[in-house]
Backbone as CSV, one residue per row, in Angstrom:
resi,resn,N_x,N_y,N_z,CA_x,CA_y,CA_z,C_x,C_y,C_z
1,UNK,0.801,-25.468,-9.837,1.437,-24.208,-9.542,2.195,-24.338,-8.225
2,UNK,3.705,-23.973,-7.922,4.177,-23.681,-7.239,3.962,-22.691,-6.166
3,UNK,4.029,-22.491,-5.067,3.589,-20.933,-4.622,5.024,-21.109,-2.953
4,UNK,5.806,-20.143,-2.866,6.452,-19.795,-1.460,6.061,-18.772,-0.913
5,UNK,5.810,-19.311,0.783,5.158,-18.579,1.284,5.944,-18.215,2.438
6,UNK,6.621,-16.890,2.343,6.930,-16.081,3.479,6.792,-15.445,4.974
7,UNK,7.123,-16.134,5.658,6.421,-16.633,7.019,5.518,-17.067,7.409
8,UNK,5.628,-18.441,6.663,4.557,-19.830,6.642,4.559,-19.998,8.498
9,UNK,5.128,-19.307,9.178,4.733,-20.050,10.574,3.917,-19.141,11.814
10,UNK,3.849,-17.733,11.018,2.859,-17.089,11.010,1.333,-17.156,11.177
11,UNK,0.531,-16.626,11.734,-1.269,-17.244,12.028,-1.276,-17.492,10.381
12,UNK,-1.050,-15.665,9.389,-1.405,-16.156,8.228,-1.162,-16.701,7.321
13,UNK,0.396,-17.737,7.402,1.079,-18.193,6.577,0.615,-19.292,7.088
14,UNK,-0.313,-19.903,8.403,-0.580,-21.284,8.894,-1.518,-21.576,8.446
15,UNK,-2.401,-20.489,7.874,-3.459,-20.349,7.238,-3.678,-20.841,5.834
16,UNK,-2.863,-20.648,5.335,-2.789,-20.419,3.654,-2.113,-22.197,3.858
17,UNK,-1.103,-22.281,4.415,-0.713,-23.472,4.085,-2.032,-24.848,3.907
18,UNK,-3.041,-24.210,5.094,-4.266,-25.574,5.092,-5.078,-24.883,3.705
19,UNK,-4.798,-24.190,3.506,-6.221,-23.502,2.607,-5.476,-23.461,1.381
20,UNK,-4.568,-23.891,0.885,-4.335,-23.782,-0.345,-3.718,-25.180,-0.977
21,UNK,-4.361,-26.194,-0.395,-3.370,-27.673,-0.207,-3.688,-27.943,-2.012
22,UNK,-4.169,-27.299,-3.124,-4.656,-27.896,-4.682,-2.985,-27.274,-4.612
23,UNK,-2.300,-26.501,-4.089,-0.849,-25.900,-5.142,-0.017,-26.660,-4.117
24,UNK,1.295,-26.476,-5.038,2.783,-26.944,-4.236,3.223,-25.903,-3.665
25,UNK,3.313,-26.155,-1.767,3.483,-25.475,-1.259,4.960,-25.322,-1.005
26,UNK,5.732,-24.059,-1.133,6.961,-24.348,-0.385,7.151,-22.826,0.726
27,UNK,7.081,-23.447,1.856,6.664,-23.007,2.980,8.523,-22.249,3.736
28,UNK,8.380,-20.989,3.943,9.579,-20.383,4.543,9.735,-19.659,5.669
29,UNK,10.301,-19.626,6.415,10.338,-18.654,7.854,10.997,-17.855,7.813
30,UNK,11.899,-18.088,9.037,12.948,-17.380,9.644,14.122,-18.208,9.020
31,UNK,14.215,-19.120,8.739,15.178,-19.795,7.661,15.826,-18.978,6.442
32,UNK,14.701,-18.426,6.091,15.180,-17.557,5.089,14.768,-15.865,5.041
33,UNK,16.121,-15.287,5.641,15.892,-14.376,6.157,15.861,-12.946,5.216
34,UNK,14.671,-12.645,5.291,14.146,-11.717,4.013,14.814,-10.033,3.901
35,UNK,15.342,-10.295,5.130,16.230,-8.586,5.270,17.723,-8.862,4.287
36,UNK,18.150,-10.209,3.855,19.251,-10.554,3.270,18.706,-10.887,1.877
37,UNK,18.900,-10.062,0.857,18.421,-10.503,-0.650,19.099,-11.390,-0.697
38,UNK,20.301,-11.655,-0.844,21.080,-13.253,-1.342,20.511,-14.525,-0.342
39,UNK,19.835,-14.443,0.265,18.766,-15.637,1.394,17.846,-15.679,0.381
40,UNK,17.085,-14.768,0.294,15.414,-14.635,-0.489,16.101,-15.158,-1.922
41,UNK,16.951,-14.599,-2.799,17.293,-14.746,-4.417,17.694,-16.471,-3.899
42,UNK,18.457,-16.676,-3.448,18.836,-18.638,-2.951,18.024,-19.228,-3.065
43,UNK,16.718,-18.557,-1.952,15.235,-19.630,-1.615,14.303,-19.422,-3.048
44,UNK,14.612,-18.599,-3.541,13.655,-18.413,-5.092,14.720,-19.740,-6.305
45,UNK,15.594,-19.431,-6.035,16.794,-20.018,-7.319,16.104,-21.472,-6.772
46,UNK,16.199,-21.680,-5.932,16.337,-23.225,-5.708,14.824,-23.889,-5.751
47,UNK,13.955,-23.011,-5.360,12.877,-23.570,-5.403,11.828,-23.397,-6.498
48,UNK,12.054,-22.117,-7.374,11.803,-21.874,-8.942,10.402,-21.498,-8.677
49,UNK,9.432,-21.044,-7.831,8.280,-20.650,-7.337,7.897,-20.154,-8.885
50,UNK,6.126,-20.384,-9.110,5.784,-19.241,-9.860,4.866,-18.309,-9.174
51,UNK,4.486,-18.146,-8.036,3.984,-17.235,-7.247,4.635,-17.034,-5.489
52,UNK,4.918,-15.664,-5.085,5.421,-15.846,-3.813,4.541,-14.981,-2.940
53,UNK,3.621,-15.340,-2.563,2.502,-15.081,-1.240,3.926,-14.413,-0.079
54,UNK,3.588,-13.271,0.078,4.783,-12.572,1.304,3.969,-12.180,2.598
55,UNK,4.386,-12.916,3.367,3.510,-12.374,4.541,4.305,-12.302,5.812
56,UNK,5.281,-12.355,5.351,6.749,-12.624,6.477,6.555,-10.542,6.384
57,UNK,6.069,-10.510,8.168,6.552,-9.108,8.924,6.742,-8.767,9.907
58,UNK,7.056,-8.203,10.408,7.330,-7.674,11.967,5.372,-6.706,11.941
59,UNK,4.903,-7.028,12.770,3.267,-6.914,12.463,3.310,-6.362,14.213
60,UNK,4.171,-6.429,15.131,4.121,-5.836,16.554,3.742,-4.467,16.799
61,UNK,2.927,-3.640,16.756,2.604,-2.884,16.348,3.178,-1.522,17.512
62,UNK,3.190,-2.135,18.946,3.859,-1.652,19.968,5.635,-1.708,19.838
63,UNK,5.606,-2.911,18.801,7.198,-3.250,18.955,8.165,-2.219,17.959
64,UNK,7.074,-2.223,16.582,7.670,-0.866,16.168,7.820,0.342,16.298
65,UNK,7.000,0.229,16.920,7.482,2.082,17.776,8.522,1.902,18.463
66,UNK,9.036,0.848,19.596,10.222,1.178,19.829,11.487,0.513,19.126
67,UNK,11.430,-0.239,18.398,12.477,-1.029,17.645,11.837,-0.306,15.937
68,UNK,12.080,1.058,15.682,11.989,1.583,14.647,12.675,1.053,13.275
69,UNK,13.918,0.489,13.652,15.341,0.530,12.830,14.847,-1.198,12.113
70,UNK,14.464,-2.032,13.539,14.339,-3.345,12.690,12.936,-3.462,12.218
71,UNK,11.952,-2.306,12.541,10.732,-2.638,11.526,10.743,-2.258,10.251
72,UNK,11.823,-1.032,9.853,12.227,-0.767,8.494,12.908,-1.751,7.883
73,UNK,13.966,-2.396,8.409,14.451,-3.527,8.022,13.901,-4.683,7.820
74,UNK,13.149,-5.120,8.226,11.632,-6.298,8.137,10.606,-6.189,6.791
75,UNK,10.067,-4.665,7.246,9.092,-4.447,6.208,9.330,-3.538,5.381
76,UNK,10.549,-3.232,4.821,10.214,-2.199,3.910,11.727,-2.996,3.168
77,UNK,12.934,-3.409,3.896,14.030,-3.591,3.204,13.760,-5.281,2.854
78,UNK,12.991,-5.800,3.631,12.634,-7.409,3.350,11.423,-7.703,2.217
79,UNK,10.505,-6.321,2.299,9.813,-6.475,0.932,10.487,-6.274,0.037
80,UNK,11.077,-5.398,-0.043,12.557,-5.003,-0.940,12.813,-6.067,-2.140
81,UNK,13.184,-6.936,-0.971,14.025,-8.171,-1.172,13.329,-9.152,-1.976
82,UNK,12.579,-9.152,-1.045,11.488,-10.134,-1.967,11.166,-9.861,-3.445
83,UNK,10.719,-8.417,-3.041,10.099,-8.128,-4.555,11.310,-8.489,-6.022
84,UNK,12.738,-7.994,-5.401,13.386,-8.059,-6.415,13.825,-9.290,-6.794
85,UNK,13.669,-10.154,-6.139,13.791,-11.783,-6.278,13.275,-12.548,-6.791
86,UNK,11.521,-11.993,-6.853,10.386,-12.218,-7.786,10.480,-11.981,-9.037
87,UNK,11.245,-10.481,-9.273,11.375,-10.022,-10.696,12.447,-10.894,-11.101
88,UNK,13.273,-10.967,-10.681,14.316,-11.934,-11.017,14.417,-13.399,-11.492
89,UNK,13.589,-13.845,-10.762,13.180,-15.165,-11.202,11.886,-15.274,-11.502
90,UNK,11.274,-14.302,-12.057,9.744,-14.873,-12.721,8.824,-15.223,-11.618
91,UNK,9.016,-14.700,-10.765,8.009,-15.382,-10.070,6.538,-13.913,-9.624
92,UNK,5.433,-14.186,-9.438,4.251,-13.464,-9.327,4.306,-13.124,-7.958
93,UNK,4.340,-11.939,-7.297,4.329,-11.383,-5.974,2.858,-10.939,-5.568
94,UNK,2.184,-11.477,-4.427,1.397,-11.578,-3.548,1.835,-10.961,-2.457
95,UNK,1.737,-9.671,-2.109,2.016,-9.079,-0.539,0.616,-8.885,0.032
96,UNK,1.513,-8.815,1.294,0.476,-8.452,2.209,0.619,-7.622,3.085
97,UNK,0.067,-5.848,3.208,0.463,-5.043,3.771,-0.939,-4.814,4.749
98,UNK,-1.146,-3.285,5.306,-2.234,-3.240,6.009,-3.115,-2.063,5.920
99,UNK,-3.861,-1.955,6.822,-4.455,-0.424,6.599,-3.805,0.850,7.644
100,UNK,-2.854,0.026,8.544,-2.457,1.295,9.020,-1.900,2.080,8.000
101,UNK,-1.494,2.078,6.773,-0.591,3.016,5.866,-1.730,4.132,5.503
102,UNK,-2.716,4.121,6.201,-3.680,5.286,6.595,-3.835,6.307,7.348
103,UNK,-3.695,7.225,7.663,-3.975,8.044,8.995,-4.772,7.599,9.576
104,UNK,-6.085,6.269,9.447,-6.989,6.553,10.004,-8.120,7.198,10.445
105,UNK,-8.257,8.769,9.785,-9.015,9.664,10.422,-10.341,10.160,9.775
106,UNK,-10.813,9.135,8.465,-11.426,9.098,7.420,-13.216,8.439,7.773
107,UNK,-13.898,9.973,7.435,-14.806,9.590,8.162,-16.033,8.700,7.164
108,UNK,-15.193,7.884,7.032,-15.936,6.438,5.549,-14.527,5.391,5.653
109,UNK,-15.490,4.392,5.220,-14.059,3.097,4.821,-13.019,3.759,3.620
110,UNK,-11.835,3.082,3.729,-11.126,3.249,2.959,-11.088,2.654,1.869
111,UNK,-10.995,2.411,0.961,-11.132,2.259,-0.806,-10.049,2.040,-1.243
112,UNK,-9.627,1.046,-1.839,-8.254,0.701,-3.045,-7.992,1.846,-3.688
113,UNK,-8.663,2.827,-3.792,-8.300,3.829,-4.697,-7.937,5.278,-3.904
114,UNK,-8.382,5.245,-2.740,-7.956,6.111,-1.474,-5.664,5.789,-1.727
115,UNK,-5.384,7.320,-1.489,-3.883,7.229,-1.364,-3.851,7.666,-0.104
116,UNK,-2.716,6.617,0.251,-2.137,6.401,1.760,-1.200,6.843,1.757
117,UNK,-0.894,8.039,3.122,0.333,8.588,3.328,1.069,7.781,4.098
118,UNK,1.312,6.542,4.802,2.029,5.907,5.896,1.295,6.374,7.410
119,UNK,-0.003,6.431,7.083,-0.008,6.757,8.754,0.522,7.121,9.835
120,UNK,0.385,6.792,10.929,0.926,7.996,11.923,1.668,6.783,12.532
121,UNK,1.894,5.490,12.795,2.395,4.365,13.531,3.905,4.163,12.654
122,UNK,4.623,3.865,13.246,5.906,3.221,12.812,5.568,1.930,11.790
123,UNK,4.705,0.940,12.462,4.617,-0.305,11.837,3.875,0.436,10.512
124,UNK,3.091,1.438,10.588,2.117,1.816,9.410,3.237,2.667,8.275
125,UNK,4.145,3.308,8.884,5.205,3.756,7.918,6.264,2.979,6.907
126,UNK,6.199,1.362,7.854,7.186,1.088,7.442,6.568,0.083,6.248
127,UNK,5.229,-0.114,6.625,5.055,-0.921,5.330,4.521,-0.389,4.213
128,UNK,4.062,1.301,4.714,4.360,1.684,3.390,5.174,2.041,2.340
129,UNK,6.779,1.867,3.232,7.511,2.194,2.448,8.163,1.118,2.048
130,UNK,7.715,-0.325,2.553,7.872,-1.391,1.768,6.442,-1.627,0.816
131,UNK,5.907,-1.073,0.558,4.572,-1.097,-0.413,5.359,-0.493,-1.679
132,UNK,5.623,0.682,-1.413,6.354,1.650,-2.685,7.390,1.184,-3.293
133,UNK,8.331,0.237,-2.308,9.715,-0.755,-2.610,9.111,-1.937,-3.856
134,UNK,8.006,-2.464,-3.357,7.562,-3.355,-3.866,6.969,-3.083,-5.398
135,UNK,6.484,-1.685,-5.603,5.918,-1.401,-6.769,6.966,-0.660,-7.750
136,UNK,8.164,-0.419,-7.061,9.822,0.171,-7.815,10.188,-1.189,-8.220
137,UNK,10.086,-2.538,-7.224,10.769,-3.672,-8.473,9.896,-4.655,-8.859
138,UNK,9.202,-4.716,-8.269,7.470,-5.636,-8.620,6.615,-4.547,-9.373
139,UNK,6.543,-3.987,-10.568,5.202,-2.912,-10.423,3.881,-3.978,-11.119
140,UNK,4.223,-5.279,-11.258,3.279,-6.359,-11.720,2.234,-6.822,-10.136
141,UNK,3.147,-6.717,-8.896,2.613,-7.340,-7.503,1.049,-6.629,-7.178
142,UNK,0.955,-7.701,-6.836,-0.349,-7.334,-6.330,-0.066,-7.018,-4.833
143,UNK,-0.973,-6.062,-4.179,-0.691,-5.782,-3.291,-2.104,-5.772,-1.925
144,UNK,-2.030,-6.451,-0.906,-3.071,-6.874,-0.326,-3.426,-6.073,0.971
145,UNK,-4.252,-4.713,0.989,-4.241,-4.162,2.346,-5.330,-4.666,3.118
146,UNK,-4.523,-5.785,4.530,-6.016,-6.023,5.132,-5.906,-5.563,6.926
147,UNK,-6.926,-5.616,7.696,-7.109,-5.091,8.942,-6.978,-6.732,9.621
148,UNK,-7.430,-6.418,10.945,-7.118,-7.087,11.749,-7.282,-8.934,11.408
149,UNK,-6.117,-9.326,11.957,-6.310,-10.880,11.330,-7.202,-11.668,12.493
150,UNK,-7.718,-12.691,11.759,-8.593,-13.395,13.269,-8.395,-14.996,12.520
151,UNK,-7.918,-15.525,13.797,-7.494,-17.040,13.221,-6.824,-17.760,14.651
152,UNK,-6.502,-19.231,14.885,-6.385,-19.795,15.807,-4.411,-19.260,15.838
153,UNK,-4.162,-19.798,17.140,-2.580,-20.018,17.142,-1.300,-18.716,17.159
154,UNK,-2.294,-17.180,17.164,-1.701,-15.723,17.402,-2.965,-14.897,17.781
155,UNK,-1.954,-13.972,18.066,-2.617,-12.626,18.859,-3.680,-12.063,17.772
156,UNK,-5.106,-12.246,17.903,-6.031,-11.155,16.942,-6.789,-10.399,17.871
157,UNK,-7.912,-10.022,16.891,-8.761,-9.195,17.144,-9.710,-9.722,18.755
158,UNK,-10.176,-10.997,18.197,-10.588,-12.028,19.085,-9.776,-12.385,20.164
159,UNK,-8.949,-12.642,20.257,-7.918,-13.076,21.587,-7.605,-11.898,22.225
160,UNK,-7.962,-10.886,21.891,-7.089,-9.238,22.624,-8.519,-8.996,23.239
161,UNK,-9.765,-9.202,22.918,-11.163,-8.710,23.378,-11.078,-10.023,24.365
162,UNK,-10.970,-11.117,24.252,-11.186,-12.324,25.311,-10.434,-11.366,26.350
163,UNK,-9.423,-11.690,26.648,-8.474,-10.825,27.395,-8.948,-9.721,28.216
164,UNK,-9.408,-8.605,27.006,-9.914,-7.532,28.011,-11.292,-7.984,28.910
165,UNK,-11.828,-9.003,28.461,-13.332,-9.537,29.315,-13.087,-10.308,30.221
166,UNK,-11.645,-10.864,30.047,-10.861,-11.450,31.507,-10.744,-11.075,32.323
167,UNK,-10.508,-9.972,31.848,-9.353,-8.965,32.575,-10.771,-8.040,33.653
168,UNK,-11.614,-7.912,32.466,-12.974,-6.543,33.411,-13.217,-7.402,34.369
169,UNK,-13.778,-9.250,34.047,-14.544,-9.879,34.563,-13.507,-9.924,36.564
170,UNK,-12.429,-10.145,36.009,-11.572,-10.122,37.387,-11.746,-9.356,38.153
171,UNK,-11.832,-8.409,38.108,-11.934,-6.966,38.655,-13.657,-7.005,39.601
């Protein structure tokens, strides 16, 4: 099985690349720039994927609040893209969105079957409205809501708590 993976240079696209070494990986960045469907439909034509793992996002969570315009463009017009590129060429869509598309204010975990309004965050709006993009031309995609990532080589859960114990311990 073929599989392209959408910001393979990503913690979680660095991830998948070691952890999935039984498939043929074909690994994509910023090379192929997912806000441009004729980039994404090129990198699908040429490489004939039968599954495309999407994990290419603007995930800054401070950054979308103030760069509103390019987190819609990232995550909602680049899932877009993707998705329709998938349908296009046969290929099986794997996203990966999050739980901010929650309000958050839910006094229990949230549930696959819980409906998400886009939360109250920019980054949480915008991937839900690349979630809904994705199920208008993918309604086959699977769709992956997960919380905080923890892994070597980016900013997680773990590296932001080191930090703050740096940071108290200094003081």
């Amino acid at each position: 099985m073929k599989v392209l993976i959408t910001g393979a240079k990503g913690m979680l696209g660095r991830t998948l690349l070691n952890e999935l070494r039984e498939f043929e990986i074909v690994p994509t960045d910023l090379e192929t720039d997912i806000t441009d469907f004729a980039q994404v439909d090129a990198a699908l034509a040429q490489h004939r994927p039968d599954c495309v793992i999407h994990c290419a996002a603007m995930t800054a969570v401070d950054r979308c609040e103030s760069e509103r315009d390019l987190a819609f463009r990232i995550n909602a017009t680049g899932s877009e893209n993707v998705a329709r590129a998938c349908t296009r060429h046969n290929a099986r869509l794997i996203a990966i969105s999050t739980d901010y598309v929650f309000a958050g204010d839910a006094l229990r975990p949230y549930s696959e079957t819980d409906t998400a309004d886009g939360g109250k965050t920019i980054y949480g709006q915008s991937k839900f409205e690349g979630e809904q993009r994705i199920r208008q031309h993918a309604p086959y995609a699977l769709i992956a809501r997960v919380a905080w990532l923890y892994g070597h080589g980016g900013p997680s859960f773990v590296t932001l708590c080191w930090r703050w114990r740096t940071v108290a311990v200094q003081r």
